[in-house]
C-alpha positions in Angstrom: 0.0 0.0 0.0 1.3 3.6 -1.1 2.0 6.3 1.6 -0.9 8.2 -0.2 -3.3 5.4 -0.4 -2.4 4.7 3.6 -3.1 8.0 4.5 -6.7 7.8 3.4 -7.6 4.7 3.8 -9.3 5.4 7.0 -11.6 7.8 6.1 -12.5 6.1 2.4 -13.2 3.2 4.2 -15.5 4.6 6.4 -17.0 6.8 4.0 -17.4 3.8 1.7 -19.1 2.0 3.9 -21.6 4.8 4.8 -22.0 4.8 1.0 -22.7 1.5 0.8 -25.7 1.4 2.8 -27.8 4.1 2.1 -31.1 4.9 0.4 -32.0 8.1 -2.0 -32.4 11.2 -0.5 -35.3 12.7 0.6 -35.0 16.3 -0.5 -33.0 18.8 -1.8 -31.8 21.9 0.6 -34.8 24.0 1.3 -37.3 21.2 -0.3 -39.9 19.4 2.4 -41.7 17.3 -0.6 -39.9 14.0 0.2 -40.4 14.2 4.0 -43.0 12.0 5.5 -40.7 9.3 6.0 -37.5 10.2 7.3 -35.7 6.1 6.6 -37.3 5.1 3.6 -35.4 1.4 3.7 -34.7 -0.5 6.5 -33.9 -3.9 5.7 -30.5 -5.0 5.0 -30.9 -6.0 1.8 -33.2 -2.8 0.6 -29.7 -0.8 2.2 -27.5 -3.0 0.7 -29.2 -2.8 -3.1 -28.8 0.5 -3.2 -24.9 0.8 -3.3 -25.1 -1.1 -7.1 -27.1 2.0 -8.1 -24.7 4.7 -6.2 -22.0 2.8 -8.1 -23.4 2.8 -10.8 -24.7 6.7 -10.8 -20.7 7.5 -9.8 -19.0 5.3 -12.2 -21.0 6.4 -14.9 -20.5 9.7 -14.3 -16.7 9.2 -13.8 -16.8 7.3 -17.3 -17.9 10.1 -18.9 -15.9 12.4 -17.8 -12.6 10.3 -18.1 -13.7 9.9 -21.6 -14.2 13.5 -22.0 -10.6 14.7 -20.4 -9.1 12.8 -23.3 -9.7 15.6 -26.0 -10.2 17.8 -23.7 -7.6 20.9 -23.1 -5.5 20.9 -19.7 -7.5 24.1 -18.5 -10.9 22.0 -19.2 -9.4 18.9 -18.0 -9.3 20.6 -14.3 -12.9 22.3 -14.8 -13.9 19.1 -15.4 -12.3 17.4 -13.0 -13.7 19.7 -10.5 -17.1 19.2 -11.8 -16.8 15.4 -11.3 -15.3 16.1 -7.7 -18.6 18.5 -7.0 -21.5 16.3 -8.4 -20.1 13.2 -6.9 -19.7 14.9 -3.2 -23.1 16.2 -3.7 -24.5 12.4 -4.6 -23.1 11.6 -1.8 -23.8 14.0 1.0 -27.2 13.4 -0.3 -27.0 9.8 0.2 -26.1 9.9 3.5 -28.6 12.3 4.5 -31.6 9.6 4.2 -29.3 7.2 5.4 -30.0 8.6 8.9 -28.8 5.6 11.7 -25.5 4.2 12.5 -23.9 5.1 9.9 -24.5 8.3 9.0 -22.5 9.5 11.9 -19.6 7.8 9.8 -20.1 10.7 7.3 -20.4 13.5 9.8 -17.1 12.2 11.6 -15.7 12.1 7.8 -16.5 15.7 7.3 -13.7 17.1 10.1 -11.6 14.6 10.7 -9.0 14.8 7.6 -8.3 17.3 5.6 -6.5 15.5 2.8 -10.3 14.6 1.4 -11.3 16.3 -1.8 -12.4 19.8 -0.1 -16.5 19.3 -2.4 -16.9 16.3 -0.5 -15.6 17.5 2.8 -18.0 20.7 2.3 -20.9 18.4 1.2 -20.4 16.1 4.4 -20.4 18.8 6.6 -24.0 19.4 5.9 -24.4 16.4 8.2 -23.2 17.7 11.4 -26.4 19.6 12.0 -28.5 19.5 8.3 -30.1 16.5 7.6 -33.0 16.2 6.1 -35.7 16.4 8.9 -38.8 14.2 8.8 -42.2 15.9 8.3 -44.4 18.0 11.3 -47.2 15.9 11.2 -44.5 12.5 11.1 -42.7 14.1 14.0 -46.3 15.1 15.9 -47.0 11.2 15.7 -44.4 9.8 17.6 -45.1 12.5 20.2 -48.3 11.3 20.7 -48.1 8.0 20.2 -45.0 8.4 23.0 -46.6 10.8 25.1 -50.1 10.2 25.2 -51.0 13.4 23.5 -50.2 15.5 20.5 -47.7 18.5 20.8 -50.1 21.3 20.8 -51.9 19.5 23.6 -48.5 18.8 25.4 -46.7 22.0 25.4 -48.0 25.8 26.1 -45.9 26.2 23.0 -44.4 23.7 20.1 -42.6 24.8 17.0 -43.1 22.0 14.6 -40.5 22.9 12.2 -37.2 21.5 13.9 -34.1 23.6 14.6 -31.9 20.2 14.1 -32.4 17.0 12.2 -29.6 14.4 12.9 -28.5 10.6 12.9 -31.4 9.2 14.6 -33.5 11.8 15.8 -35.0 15.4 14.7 -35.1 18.3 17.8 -38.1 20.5 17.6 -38.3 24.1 20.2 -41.1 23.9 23.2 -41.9 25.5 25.8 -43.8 23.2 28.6 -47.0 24.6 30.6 -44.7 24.9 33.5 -43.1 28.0 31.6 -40.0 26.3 30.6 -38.1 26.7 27.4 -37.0 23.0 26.5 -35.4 21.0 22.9 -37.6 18.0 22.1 -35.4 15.2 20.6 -37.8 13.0 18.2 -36.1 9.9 17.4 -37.3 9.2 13.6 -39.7 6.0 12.8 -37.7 2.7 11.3 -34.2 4.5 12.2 -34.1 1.4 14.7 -34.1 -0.9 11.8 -31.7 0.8 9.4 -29.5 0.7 12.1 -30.1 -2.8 12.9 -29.3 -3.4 8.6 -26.6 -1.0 9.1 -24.9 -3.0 11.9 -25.7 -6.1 10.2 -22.9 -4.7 7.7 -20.5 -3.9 9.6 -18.6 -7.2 10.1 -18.0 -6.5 6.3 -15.8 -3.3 6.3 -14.0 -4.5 9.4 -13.5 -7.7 7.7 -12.1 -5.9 4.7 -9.9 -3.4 7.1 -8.5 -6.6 8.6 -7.1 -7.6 5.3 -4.9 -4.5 5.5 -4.4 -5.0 9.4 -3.3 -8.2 10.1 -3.4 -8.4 13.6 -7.1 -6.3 13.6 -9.7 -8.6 15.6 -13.3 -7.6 14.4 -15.4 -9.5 17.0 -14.4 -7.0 19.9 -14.9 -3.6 17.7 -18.3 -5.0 16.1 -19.5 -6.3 19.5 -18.6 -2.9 21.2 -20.2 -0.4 18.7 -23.4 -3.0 18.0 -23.8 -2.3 22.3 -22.9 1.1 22.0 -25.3 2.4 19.0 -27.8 -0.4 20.3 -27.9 1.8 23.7 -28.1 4.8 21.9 -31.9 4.2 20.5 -33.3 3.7 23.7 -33.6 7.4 25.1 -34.4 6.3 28.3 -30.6 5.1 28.6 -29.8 8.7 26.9 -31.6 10.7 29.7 -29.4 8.7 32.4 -26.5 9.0 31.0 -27.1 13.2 30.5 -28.3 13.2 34.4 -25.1 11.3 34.9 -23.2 14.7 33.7 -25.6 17.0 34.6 -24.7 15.9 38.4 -20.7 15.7 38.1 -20.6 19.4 35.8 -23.4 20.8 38.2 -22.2 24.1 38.7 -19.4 24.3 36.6 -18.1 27.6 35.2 -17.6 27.0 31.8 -19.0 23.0 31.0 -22.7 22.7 30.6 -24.8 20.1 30.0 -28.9 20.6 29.8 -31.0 19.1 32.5 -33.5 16.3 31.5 -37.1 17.0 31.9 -38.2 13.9 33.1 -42.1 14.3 32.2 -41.6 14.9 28.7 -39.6 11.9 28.2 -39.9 8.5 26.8 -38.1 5.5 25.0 -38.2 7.8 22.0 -38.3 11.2 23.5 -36.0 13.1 25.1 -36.4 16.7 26.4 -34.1 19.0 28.1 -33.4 22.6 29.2 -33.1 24.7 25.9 -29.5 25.5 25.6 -28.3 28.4 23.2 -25.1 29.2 21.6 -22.9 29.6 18.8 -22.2 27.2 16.6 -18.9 25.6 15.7 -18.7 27.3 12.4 -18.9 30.7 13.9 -16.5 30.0 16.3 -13.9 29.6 13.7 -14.3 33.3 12.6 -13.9 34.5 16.5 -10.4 35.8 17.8 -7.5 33.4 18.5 -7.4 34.1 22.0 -11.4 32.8 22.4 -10.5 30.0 20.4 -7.8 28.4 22.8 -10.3 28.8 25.7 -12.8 27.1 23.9 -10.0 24.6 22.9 -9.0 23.9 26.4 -12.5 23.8 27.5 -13.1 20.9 25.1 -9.9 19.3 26.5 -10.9 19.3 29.8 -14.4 18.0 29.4 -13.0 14.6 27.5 -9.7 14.5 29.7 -12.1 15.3 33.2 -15.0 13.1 31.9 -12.8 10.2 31.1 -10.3 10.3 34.5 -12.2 11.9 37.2 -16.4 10.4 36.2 -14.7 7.1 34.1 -17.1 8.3 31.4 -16.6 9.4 27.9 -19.2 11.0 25.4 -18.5 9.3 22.8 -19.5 11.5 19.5 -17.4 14.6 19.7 -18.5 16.1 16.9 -19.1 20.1 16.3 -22.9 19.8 15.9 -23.0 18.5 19.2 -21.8 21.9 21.0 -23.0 25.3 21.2 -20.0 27.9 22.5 -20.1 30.7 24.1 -17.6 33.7 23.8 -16.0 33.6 27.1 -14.7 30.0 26.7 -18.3 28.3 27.9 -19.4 25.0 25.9 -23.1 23.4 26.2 -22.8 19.6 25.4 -25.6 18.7 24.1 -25.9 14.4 22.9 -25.1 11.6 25.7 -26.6 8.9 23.6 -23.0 7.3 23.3 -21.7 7.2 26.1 -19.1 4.6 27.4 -19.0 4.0 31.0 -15.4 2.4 32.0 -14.0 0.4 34.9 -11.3 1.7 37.1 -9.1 -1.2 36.0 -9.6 0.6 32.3 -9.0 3.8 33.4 -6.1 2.8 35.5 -5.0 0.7 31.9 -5.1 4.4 30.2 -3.2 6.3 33.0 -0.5 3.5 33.0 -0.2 4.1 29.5 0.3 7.7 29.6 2.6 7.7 32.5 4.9 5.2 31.0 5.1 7.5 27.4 4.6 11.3 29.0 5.8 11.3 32.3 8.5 8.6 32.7 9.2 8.7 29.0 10.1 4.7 29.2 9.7 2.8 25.9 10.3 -0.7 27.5 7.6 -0.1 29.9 5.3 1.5 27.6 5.4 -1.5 25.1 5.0 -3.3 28.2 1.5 -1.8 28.8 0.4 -1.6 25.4 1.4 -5.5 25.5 -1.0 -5.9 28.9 -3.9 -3.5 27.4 -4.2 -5.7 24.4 -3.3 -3.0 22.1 0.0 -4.8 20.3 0.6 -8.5 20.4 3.0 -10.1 22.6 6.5 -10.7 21.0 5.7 -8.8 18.1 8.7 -8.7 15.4 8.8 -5.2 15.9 11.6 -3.5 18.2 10.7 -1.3 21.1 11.7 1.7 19.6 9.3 1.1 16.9 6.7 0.7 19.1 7.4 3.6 20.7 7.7 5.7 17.8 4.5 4.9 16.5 2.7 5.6 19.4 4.2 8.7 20.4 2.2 10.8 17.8 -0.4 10.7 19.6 1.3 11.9 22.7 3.0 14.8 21.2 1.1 17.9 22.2 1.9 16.6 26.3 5.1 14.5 25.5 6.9 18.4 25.5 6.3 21.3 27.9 5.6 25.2 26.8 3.1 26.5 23.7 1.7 23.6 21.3 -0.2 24.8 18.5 -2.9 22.3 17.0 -3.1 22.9 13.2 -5.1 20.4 10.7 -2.1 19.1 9.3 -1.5 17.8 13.1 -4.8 15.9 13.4 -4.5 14.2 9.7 -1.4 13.2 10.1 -3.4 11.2 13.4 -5.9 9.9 11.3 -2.9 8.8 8.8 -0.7 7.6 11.6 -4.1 5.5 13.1 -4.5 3.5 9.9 -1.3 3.1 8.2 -1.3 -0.2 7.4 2.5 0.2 5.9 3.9 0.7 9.7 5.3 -2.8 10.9 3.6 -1.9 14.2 0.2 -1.7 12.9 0.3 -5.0 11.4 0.4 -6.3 14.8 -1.9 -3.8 17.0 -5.2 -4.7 17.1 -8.1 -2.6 19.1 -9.7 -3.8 22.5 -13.5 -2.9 23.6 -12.3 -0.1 25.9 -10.1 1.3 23.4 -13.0 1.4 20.1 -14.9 4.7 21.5 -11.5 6.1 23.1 -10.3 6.2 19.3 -12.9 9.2 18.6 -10.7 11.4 20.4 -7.9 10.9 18.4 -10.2 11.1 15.3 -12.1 13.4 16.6 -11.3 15.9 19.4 -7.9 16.3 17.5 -9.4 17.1 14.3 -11.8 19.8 15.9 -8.6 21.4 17.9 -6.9 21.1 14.8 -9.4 23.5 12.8 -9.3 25.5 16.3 -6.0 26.2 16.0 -5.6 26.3 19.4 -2.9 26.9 21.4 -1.9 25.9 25.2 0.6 24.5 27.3 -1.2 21.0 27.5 1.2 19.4 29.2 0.4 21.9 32.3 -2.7 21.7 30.9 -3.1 17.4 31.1 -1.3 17.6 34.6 -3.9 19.5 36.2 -6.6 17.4 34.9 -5.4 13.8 35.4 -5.9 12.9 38.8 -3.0 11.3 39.7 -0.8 13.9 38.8 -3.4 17.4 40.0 -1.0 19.5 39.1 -1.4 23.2 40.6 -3.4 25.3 37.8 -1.6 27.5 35.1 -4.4 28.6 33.4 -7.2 31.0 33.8 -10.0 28.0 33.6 -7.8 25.5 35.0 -8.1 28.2 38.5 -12.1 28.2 37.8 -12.3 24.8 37.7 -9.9 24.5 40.6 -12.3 26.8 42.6 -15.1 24.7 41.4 -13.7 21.6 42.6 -13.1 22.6 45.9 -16.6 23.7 46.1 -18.0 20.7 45.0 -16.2 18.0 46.7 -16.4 14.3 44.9 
C-alpha cells in the first residue's frame, strides 16, 4: 500500500461503507416534498441494493468524464475534474442524508476529521453535522403522541413544529412546557431502529475488509462494542441517564454545561431538556485566537475530566453537538453514546500515559500496550518502533511550553491511526475499551486542529489527570480549581 493510499484509507473506508448502505435522498436543501418518511429502507438488503445503483450513478458519471478529459484541453481537464469532484460529493452528501442511523455518523465524523479529502466532499459532508434532512411536522407530531399520550399542541404551552436540528437518529423541535420552561424536544425518527439494525448487520463487512490491511485487527471485539454502543443509543431512556449522569458531576461548573433532562416529557423515543443556546462551531472559527484556545482547552478538559475523574466518555465529539459561548463556555448537548469504564480501564489508560509522558520509558510503555491488548506479545517489531509509532499521539503533552494544533496535526493522526505500511500496525489490534477512546484521536484532535488552538497541555493534562493534579496554570484551569473545591467528589 502507497504512503498516499495509507493516508486515506481510513476515512474512504469509512466513507465507503456509509456509501454502501444508504437509500436516496429525501429532499433537496430548502425542499420538504420527500419528507413523511424520514428512513425510507430499513432492511438489510433494501440498504445493501442501493450501493449497485450509487455505483453505478458515480462510475457512470466518472466514465464520462474520463472519456471527455481525453480531448479535452489541460485548463478544461481541471474544470472538469472539479465538476466530477462537486457532483459526486453532492451524490453523496445526499445519500447519507436519508441514510440517517448508525452510519450516517460515519459521514459527519468524515466531514472534520482529515483534511487530505477532496475539499466538495468535505463541504458536502459537513451538511451532516447539524443538516439533515428532517422528517415531516405531522410524522414528527405522531411519535409525540403515540409516545406521550398526546399531541404536541396538547403537550406543550408552545411547540414549533419545524425542527431547529435534524440528525442521525433523531429530529429536535423548540417547546416550551406549561410549567413555563423553554425545553429542545429530541424526536427519534420511525424505522431508524431498523436501518440501524441493517446497518450494523454490515459492519462485520468493512471490518473484515480493514483486517485484510491489518493483520493483527480482531473484528469480533470492535463489532460487539459499537453493536452495544449504538444499540444503547436508541433507547432514550438510557440517553436521559447518561445526561443526568453529567448534569450531576458538571453541576455548577463555570464553563461546561450540559442541559438538565425534563423527566415528564420523556420516553423511549423522547428526550427533552433545558433549551440551551449558543454559537455554533462554524462561527467559532471566525472568532479571535485568543477565544479559540479557551474554547479549545474547554473541550480538553471535558474529554480529559470526563474520562479520569467520572470514568465516562461522550463518545461522539462532533461540532454539531456543542454550542459555545464567547468567554470559553461549551453546552454539550448528545449523551446517547456514552461509554461507562471500569477503574481497571481507566487505570490501563493512566498507565499508559505515564509510561510515554511522564516517565518517558519505551520498555515499559510496550509493556503496557502488550498488557492493554493493544499490540501483540513478542511482536517482530523493536521497542523503539513501538514507541515511535505511538508517540504521535502523545506529542502535544510528551513536551512542555506552547503547542499549536493545526489540521495538518490531526490528519497526520488519522494517517498515523490506519497506516497499514507501519510494521507496528500490522500487529496492533483494538480492545472494547479502546473502540470509543479512538474518537478522540479522530475526533477531538481534528476539531482542535481547525481551532487552531494553542496551550501549554502538558500543564494543561497535569492538572486534569488525577493522579498527577498539578497546581493550575491557566485561567479556567483556576475556575475549575475553585469549582472543585466547592463541589467535593
Amino acid at each position: 500500500m502507497s504512503r498516499r493510499t495509507a493516508r486515506h484509507a481510513a476515512v474512504v473506508a469509512l466513507v465507503a461503507l456509509a456509501v454502501g448502505l444508504t437509500a436516496r435522498w429525501q429532499r433537496r436543501r430548502g425542499s420538504h416534498d420527500h419528507t413523511a418518511i424520514p428512513v425510507r429502507t430499513t432492511s438489510r438488503a433494501a440498504r445493501n441494493a442501493s450501493v449497485a445503483a450509487l455505483s453505478a450513478r458515480v462510475g457512470g458519471v466518472t466514465a464520462v468524464t474520463r472519456a471527455r478529459q481525453v480531448f479535452a484541453s489541460a485548463e478544461r481537464r481541471v474544470e472538469l475534474n472539479e465538476e466530477l469532484q462537486l457532483r459526486t460529493a453532492a451524490d453523496v452528501a445526499r445519500t447519507l442524508g436519508e441514510m440517517k442511523g448508525a452510519l450516517m455518523k460515519i459521514g459527519q465524523m468524515a466531514s472534520y476529521l482529515d483534511h487530505g479529502l477532496p475539499e466538495p466532499l468535505r463541504l458536502a459532508l459537513s451538511q451532516l453535522q447539524a443538516d439533515a434532512p428532517p422528517m415531516s411536522a405531522g410524522l414528527a407530531a405522531s411519535v409525540i403522541e403515540a409516545e406521550l399520550g398526546d399531541t404536541p399542541e396538547a403537550l406543550f404551552a408552545e411547540w414549533d413544529p419545524q425542527p431547529i436540528a435534524a440528525a442521525s437518529i433523531g429530529q429536535v423541535h423548540r417547546a416550551i412546557t406549561r410549567e413555563g420552561v423553554a425545553v429542545a424536544v429530541k424526536v427519534q425518527y420511525p424505522g431508524v431502529a431498523e436501518a440501524i439494525a441493517a446497518d450494523l448487520g454490515n459492519a462485520d463487512l468493512l471490518f473484515g475488509a480493514l483486517g485484510l490491511a491489518f493483520p493483527g485487527l480482531e473484528v469480533a471485539p470492535i463489532t460487539e462494542e459499537l453493536r452495544a454502543r449504538i444499540t444503547e443509543e436508541l433507547d432514550y431512556h438510557h440517553e436521559a441517564a447518561n445526561q443526568r449522569t453529567f448534569v450531576e458531576f458538571f453541576r455548577d461548573h463555570p464553563f461546561i454545561r450540559v442541559p438538565a433532562v425534563v423527566d415528564a416529557y420523556c420516553s423511549g423515543r423522547v428526550l427533552t431538556t433545558e433549551l440551551a443556546t449558543g454559537a455554533t462551531f462554524d462561527e467559532v472559527l471566525t472568532w479571535d485566537q485568543e477565544t479559540r484556545d479557551r474554547i479549545g482547552e474547554t473541550l480538553f478538559r471535558f474529554v480529559f475530566g470526563s474520562l479520569y475523574r467520572l470514568h465516562a466518555f461522550n463518545g461522539d465529539p462532533h461540532p454539531g453537538n456543542y454550542l459555545f459561548g464567547r468567554d470559553g463556555s461549551i453546552t454539550f448537548l448528545d449523551f446517547g453514546l456514552v461509554r461507562h469504564f471500569e477503574q481497571h480501564e481507566v487505570d490501563t489508560f493512566r498507565r499508559m500515559v505515564t509510561e510515554m509522558v511522564v516517565n518517558q520509558d519505551p520498555v515499559a510503555f510496550r509493556r503496557a500496550v502488550e498488557d492493554a491488548g493493544l499490540l501483540a506479545r513478542d511482536a517482530p517489531v523493536s521497542t523503539e518502533q513501538v514507541a515511535e509509532y505511538f508517540s504521535h499521539f502523545y506529542t502535544f503533552v510528551s513536551q512542555r511550553g506552547p503547542f499549536a494544533w493545526n489540521p495538518d496535526y490531526a490528519s497526520a493522526t488519522v494517517r498515523q491511526t490506519f497506516d497499514a505500511s507501519s510494521p507496528v500496525t500490522r500487529h496492533t489490534t483494538v480492545p472494547a475499551s479502546f473502540v470509543l477512546i479512538q474518537r478522540i484521536n479522530l475526533g477531538l484532535y481534528a476539531l482542535l486542529g481547525q481551532l487552531a488552538s494553542v496551550a501549554d497541555w502538558r500543564a494543561v493534562a497535569e492538572n486534569v489527570w488525577p493522579w498527577v493534579d498539578a497546581p493550575p496554570t491557566t485561567e479556567l484551569g483556576r475556575l475549575e480549581a475553585a469549582w472543585r473545591a466547592s463541589h467535593p467528589g
